[in-house]
Every structure is written in structure tokens, then in C-alpha cells.
N, C-alpha and C positions, 0 to 999 in steps of 0.2 A: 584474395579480394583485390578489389580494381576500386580506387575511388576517382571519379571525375569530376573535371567543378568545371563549370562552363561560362564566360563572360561574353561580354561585347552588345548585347543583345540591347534592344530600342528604337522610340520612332523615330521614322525618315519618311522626305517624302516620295514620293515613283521618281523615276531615276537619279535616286542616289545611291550610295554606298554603305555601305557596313560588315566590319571585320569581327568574326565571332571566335575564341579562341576557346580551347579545351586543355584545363593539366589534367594528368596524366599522376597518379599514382599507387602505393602499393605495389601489388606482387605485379609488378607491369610487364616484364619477363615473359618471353613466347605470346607476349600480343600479337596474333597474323595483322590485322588490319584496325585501322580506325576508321570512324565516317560520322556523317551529319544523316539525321534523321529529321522531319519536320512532321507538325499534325497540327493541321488546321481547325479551328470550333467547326463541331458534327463533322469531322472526316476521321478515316482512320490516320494512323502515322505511314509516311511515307519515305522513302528511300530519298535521300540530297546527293550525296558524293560519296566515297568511302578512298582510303587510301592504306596501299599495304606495307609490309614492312622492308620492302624492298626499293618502295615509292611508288610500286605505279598505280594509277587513278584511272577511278571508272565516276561517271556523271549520270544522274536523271535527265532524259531530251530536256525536258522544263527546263535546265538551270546550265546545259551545255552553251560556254560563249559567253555566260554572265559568271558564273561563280568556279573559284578555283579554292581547293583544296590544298593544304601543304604541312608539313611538318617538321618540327625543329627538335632533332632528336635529345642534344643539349641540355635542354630544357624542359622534355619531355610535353612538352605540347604542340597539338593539331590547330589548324586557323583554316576556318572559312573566311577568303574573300569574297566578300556578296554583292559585284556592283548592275548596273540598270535594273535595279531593285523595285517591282512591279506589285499593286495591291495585291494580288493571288498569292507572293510570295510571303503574305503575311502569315504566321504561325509562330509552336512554337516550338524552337530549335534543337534537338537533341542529341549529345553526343554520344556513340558507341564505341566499345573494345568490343573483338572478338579476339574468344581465345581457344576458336572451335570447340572439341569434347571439354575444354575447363571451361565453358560457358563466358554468357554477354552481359558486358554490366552496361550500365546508363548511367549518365548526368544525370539533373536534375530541371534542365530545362532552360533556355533562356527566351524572352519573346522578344518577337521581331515584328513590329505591325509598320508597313506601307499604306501611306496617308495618298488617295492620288490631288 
């Protein structure tokens, strides 16, 4: 089992900033990749960033240019930097492990609402 605990989350208003962070623990061991998932009220969840264990990062068009992904292995957590922070990007923020065939676990959520 994977637990994640996800912080940072809050209002701001359209272009500003906000850092969202995820630990990381348990069986953390052969995580391939972590990332941010968002799901806005009546949408489904949708893909934000993901980053893998080697580092490299893939981005949603939406958030390419404003938001970076990173990770600090030390400490075992991922951060969303979220900046020119747009009302659409309002939702709420979810962190994922994959661990391929040993399955994906989830946070628990943090929200993120853009006031314009």
C-alpha cells in the first residue's frame, strides 16, 4: 500500500500562484511515475502533469507554461507549481502513484478554487 497526503491547496485569485505538494509513503518501492490529477464540479477527473522515476515530465496543453511538476526524492515528495492560475483551473487536485501491475493509489484531495 501507497499512502499519499496532499497539501497546499486554496483560494487565489486569476494570476496568482500556488504550490501543491504530495508525501509519499509506504510500500513506495517501484513507484514508475507520480502526477496530479484535477476534477472539476460535473466534470470528470482529468490528467494535470505526471512525473516519472527517472524525472521526466509530461504536461496537459491546459497547464503547459504555467505549471511545473518536480520532485524531491529525500523527502519523498512531488510539488505542483501552479502559477498564472486561471478560474478553469479551479478543481480539486489529486495526487497519483503508479505502480503499473501493483496498481494506483490516490490522495485524498486538495481544492484549489481561482477567484477571477
Amino acid at each position: 500500500q501507497v499512502q499519499l497526503v496532499e497539501s497546499g491547496g486554496g483560494l487565489v485569485q486569476a494570476g496568482g500562484s500556488l504550490r501543491l505538494s504530495c508525501a509519499a509513503s509506504g510500500s513506495i518501492d517501484s513507484i514508475n511515475a507520480m502526477g496530479w490529477y484535477r476534477q472539476a464540479p460535473g466534470k470528470q477527473r482529468e490528467f494535470v502533469a505526471t512525473i516519472t522515476s527517472r524525472g521526466s515530465t509530461n504536461y496537459a496543453d491546459s497547464v503547459k507554461g504555467r505549471f511545473t511538476i518536480s520532485r524531491d526524492n529525500a523527502k519523498k515528495t512531488v510539488y505542483l507549481q501552479m502559477n498564472s492560475l486561471k478560474p478553469e483551473d479551479t478543481a480539486v487536485y489529486y495526487c497519483n502513484a503508479d505502480k503499473g501491475i501493483m496498481g494506483r493509489y490516490w490522495g485524498q484531495g486538495t481544492q484549489v478554487t481561482v477567484s477571477s
